[in-house]
C-alpha positions as CSV (number, residue, x, y, z in Angstrom):
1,X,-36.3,109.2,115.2
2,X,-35.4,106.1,117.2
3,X,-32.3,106.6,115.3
4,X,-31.0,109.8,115.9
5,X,-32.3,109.0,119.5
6,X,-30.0,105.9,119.6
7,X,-26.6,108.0,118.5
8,X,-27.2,110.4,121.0
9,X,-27.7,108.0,123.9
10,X,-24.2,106.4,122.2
11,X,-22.6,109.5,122.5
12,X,-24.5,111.0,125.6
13,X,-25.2,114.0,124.3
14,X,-28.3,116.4,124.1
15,X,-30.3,117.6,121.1
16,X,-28.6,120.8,121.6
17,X,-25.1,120.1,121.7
18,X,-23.2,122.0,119.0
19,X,-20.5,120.5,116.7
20,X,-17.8,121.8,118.9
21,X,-18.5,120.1,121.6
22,X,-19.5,116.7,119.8
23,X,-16.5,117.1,118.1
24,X,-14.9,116.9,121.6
25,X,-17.1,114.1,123.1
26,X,-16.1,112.0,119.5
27,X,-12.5,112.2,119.6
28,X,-12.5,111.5,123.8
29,X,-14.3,108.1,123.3
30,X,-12.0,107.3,120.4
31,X,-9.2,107.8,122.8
32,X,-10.7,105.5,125.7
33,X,-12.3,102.9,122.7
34,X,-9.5,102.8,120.4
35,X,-8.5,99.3,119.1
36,X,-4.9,100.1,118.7
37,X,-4.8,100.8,122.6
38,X,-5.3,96.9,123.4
39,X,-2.9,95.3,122.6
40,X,-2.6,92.5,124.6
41,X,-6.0,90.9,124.2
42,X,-7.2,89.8,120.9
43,X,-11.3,89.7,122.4
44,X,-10.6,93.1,124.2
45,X,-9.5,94.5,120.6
46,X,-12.3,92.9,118.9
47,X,-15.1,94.8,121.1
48,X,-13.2,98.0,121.4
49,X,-13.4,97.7,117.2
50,X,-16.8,97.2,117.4
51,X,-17.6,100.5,120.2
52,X,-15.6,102.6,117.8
53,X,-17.3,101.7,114.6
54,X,-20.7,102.4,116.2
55,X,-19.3,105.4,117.9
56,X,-17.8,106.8,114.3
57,X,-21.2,106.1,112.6
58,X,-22.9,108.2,115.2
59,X,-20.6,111.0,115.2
60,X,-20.7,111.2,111.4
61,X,-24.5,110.5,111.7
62,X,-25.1,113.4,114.2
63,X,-22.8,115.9,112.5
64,X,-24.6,115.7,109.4
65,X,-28.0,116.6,111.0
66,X,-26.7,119.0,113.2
67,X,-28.0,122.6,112.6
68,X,-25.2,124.2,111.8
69,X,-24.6,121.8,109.1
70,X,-27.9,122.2,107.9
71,X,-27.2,126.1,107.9
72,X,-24.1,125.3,105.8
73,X,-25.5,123.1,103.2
74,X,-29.2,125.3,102.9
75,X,-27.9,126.8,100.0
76,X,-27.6,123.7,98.0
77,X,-30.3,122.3,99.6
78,X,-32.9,124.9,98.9
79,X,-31.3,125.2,95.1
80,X,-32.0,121.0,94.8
81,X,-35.7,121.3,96.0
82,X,-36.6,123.8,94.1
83,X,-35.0,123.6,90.8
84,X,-34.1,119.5,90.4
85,X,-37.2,117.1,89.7
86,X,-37.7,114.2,92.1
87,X,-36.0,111.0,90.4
88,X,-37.1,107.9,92.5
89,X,-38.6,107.9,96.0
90,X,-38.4,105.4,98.8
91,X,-40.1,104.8,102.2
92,X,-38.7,102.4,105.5
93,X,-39.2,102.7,109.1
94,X,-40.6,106.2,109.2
95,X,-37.3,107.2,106.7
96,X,-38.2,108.7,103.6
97,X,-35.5,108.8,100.8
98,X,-35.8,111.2,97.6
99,X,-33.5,111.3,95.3
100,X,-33.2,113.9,92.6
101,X,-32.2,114.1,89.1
102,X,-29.5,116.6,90.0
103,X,-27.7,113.2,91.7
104,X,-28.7,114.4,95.0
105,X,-30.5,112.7,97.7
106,X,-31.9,113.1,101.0
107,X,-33.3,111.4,103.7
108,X,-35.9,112.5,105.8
109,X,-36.5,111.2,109.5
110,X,-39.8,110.6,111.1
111,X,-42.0,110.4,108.4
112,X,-45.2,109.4,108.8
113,X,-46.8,106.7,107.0
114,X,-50.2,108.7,106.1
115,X,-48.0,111.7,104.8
116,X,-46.2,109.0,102.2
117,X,-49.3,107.8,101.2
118,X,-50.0,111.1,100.5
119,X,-47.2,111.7,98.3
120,X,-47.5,108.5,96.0
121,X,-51.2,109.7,95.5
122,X,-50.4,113.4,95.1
123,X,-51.0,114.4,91.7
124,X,-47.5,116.5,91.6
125,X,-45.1,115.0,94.5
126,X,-43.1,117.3,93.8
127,X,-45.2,120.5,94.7
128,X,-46.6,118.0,97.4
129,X,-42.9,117.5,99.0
130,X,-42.3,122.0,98.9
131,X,-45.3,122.0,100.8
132,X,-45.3,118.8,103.6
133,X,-41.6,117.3,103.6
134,X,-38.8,119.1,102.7
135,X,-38.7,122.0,105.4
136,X,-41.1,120.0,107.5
137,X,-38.7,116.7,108.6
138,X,-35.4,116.3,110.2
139,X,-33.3,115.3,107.0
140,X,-29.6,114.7,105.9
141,X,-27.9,114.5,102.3
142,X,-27.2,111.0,101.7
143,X,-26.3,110.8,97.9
144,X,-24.1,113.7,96.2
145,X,-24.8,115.3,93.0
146,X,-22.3,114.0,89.9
């Protein structure tokens, strides 16, 4: 969570604010932060670099746990919980990662330890995750399927 709140205090923008509008807010700080706009100092450029990669990684960050791109991608997402097997599971900082044996993989954000602990235990993660994770967690596709 303390990521997702980061990006959005980056980008000042609200848990509501729809991909239009980020879309918007993105490509006006690119304008102002844009390296190639400084041109005539070398320490200038360098920090502007820096703003823009951190502002590109939370726009691309935000867009792909925004709720319409959720709605987009339930489809897939729904089909991959439900019909692919969990491969390999992996827990840091409250960020749970479960990759599939369709190639696809997910993070989910704000985990909490107890609920892992849980799952390694369970005696079927996989029924365990349909019932406590998957439509539970704030989550984004990290991995694609081959």
């Amino acid at each position: 969570m303390k990521r997702i709140i980061s990006h959005r205090t980056l980008l000042g923008v609200e848990k509501t604010t729809e991909l239009k509008e980020l879309k918007t807010i993105y490509r006006n700080f690119m304008k102002e932060f844009h390296p190639d706009k400084i041109q005539d100092n070398p320490e200038a450029q360098l920090e502007a670099e820096e703003k823009s990669k951190k502002i590109i990684e939370a726009y691309h960050f935000l867009v792909s746990i925004a709720p319409e791109t959720i709605a987009n991608t339930l489809p897939e997402y729904t089909e991959t919980t439900t019909k692919s097997s969990i491969q390999d599971f992996n827990y840091e900082r409250s960020v749970l990662t479960i990759s599939f044996t369709n190639g696809s993989s997910y993070e989910y954000f704000s985990v909490p330890r107890n609920t892992y602990i849980k799952l390694v235990n369970a005696d079927s993660p996989a029924r365990f995750a349909r019932r406590h994770i998957y439509n539970e967690f704030i989550y984004r596709k990290t991995g694609n399927a081959e």
